[in-house]
C-alpha positions in Angstrom: -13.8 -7.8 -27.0 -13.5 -7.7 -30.5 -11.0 -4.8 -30.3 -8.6 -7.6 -28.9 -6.5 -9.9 -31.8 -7.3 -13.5 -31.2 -5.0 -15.6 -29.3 -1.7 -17.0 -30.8 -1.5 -20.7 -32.1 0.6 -23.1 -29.8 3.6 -22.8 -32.5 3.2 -19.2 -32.9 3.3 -18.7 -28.9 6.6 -20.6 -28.7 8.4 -19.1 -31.3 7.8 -15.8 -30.0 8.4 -17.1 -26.5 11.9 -18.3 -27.5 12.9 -14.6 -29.1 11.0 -12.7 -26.2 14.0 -15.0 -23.2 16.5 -14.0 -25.8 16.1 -10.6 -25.0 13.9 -9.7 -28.3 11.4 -6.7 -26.9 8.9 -7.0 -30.3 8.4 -10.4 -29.5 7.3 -10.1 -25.7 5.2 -7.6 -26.6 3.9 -9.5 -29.4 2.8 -11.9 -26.4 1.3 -9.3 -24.4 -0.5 -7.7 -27.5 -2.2 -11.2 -28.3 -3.1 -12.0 -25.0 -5.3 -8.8 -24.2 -7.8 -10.8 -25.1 -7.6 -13.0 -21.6 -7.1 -9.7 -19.5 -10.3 -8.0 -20.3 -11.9 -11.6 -19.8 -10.7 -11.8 -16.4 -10.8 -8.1 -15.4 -15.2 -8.7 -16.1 -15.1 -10.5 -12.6 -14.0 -7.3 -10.9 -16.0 -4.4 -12.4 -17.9 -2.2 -10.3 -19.9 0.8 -11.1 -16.4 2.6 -8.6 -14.0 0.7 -11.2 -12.6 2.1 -14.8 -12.8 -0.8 -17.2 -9.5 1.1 -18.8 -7.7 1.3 -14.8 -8.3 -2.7 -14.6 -7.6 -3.6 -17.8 -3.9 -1.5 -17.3 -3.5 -3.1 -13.4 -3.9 -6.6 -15.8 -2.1 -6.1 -17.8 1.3 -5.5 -15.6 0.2 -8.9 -14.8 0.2 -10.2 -18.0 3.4 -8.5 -18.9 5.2 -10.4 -15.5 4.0 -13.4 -16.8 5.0 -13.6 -20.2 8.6 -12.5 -17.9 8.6 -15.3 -15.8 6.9 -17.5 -17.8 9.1 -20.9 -18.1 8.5 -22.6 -21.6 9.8 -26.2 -20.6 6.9 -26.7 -17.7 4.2 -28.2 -20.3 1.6 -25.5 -19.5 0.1 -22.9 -22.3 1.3 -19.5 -21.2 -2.6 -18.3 -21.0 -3.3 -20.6 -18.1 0.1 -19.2 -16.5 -0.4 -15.8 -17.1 -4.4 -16.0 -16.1 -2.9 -16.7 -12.2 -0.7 -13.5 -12.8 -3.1 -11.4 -14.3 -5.8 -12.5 -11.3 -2.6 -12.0 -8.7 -2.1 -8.6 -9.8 -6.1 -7.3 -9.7 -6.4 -8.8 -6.0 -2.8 -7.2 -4.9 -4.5 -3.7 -6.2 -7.9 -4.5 -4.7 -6.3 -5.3 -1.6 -4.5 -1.8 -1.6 -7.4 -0.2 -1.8 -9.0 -1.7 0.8 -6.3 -1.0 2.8 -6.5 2.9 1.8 -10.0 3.2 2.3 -9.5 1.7 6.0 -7.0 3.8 6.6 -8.8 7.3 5.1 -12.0 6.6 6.9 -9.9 6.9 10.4 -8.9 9.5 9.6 -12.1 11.5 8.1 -13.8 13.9 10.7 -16.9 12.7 13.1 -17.5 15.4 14.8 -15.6 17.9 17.5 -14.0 18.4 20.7 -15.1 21.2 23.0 -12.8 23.0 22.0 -14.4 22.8 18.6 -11.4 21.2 17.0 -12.2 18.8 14.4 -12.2 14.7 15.8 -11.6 11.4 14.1 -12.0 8.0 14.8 -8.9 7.9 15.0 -8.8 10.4 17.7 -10.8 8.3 20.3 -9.5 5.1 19.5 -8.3 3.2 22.9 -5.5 1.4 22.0 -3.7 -0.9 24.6 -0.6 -1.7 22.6 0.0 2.1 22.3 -0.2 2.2 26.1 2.3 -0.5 26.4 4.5 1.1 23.2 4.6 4.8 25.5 6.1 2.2 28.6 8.5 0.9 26.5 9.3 4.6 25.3 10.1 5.5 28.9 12.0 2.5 29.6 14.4 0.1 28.2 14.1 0.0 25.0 14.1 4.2 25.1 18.0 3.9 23.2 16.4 1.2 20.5 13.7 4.0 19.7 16.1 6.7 19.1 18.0 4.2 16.8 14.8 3.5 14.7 13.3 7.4 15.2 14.6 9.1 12.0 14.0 5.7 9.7 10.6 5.0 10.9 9.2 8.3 11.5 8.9 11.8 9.4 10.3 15.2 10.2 7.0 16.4 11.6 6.2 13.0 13.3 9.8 13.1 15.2 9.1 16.8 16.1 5.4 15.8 17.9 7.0 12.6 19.3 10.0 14.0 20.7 8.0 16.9 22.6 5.3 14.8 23.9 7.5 12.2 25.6 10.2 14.5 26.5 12.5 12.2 24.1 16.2 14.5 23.2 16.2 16.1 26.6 13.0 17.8 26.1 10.2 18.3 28.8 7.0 16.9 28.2 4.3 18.5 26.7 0.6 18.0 26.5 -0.9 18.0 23.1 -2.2 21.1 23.5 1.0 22.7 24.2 2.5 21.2 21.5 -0.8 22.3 19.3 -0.1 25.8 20.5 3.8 25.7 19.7 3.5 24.4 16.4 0.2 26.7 15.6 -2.4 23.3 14.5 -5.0 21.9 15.7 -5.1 19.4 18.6 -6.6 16.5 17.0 -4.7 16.9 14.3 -1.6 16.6 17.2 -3.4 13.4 18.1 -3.9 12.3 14.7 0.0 12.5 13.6 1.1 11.1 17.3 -1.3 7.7 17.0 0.2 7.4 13.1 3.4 7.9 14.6 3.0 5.6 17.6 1.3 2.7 15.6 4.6 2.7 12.6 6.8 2.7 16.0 5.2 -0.3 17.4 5.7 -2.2 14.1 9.1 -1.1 13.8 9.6 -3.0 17.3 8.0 -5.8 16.8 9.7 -6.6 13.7 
């Protein structure tokens, strides 16, 4: 903490506040420079043994620097009790991501494997009723909506396994071993890319 400069005065805040929504770059990052301070103080709440002190401190700090941005000088408040909400808003939105990628790597991370000895996830043996109900609507009407929405939603490897398991282009259908043996990879990892595929489909539609 003692690295950090100690906060600005109220006077010496807006002065530098007034140059930094003229345009003046030194002065905003005057602003950022002597609020540090607040960042590390609030980045304490969220370190973990997992968690860089350095990497929170850097996620804050893009917080701080939004706030001292948006910051509007005429609503009465001290910029440190703005910028705290922005700083705290930034370190969830990360944590939040992560979360979200670690859900989303362990359904994908091997459990085991199929008799064929190909390598299964949780992914793999996950029964999903919407994706039932998405491969209806694949093979009904909303089959010219999907090929609108294909090439946006999907990637070049994801159209390619879509389009020759549901016979979409004029295609026959395939199984996924077929398409495994076509394509020279695995079956589950077929499966894999179809569910990922499938489940960004599905959201597409139900936008």
């Amino acid at each position: 903490m003692d690295t950090f400069k100690h906060p600005l005065s109220q006077e010496e805040e807006r002065h530098y506040l007034l140059l930094s929504k003229q345009g003046d770059i030194e002065a905003r990052n005057t602003l950022v420079e002597y609020n540090l301070r607040l960042v590390a103080h609030i980045v304490k709440k969220y370190q973990t043994a997992e968690r860089s002190t350095e990497d929170l401190i850097s996620i804050g700090t893009i917080g701080l620097i939004k706030a001292v941005n948006t910051y509007d000088i005429d609503k009465g408040n001290r910029l440190a009790t703005y910028a705290s909400r922005c700083i705290e808003n930034e370190l969830l939105m990360r944590l939040r991501q992560e979360r979200k990628e670690s859900r989303e790597i362990s359904l994908y991370e091997p459990i085991g494997t199929d008799k064929e000895g190909n390598e299964i996830s949780l992914m793999d043996i996950i029964k999903n009723d919407d994706e039932n109900v998405l491969i209806d609507i694949i093979h009904n009407d909303n089959l010219s909506y999907v090929s609108k929405i294909f090439n946006k939603v999907l990637d070049k490897r994801e159209q390619e396994i879509i389009a020759m398991r549901y016979g979409l282009g004029g295609n026959d259908e395939m199984t996924q071993k077929e398409v495994a043996k076509m394509l020279g990879i695995s079956r589950s990892y077929v499966s894999r890319i179809e569910k990922k595929a499938l489940l960004k489909l599905r959201s597409a539609l139900l936008l």
